[in-house]
Every structure is written in structure tokens, then in C-alpha cells.
C-alpha positions in Angstrom: -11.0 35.5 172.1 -13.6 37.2 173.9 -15.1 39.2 171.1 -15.5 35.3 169.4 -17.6 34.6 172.0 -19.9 37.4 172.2 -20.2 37.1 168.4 -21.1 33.3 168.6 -23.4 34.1 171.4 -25.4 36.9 169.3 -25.4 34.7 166.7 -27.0 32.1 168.6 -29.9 34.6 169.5 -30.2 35.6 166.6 -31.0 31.8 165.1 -32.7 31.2 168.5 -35.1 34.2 167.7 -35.2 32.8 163.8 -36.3 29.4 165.0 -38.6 31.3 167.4 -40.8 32.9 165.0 -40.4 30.1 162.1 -42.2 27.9 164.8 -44.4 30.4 165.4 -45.3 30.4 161.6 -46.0 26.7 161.7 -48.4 26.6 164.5 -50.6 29.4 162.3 -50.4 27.3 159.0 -51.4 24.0 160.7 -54.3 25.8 162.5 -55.4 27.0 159.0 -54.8 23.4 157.4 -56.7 22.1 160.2 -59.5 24.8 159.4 -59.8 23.9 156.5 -60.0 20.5 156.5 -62.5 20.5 158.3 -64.1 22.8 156.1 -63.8 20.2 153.2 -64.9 17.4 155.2 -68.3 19.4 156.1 -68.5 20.3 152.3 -68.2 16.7 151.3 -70.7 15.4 153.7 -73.1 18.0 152.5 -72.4 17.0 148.8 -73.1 13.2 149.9 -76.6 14.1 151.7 -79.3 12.5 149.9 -81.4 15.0 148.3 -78.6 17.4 147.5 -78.5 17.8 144.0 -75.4 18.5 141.7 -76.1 22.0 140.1 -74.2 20.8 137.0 -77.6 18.6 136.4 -79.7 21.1 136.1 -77.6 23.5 134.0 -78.6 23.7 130.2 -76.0 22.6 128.0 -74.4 25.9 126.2 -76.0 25.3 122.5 -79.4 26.2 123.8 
């Protein structure tokens, strides 16, 4: 009986310890999706600054 437990408790620290650095994961990725959301919304209000021109305009089509 006693060997049960001490398996179901290692067990336990082992998923603990899983959980552990899953989370840890998580917390990293939504820093980064934070980033870079941020980084898109800077992008787009740079794109909708008056003035800023799209550099497809001035590119010459490819039969010249």
C-alpha cells in the first residue's frame, strides 16, 4: 500500500513540475504576443500617417 502512495505522490510532482513549466511557457508566448501587437499597432498607425506613401505606388510596373 505504501509503495502506491509514494508512486501517486511522485507522480503528482512530476505533473505539478509539468504544469509548472507549461505555465511558465505561456507567460513567455503572451509577453511575445503582446510585443508584438504592439508592434503591429505602431506599424499601422505609421502606415495611416498622412504623408506616408505606399511604396507599391511608386514601383514601375514589371514590363518596363
Amino acid at each position: 500500500m505504501e509503495d502506491r502512495i509514494v508512486e501517486l505522490e511522485l507522480r503528482s510532482m512530476a505533473q505539478q513540475q509539468t504544469i509548472d513549466e507549461l505555465s511558465d511557457v505561456i507567460y513567455r508566448q503572451q509577453k511575445e504576443i503582446d510585443a508584438l501587437r504592439a508592434a503591429v499597432e505602431r506599424l499601422v498607425r505609421k502606415v495611416d500617417e498622412p504623408g506616408v506613401v505606399d511604396a507599391k505606388q511608386n514601383e514601375r510596373p514589371p514590363h518596363y
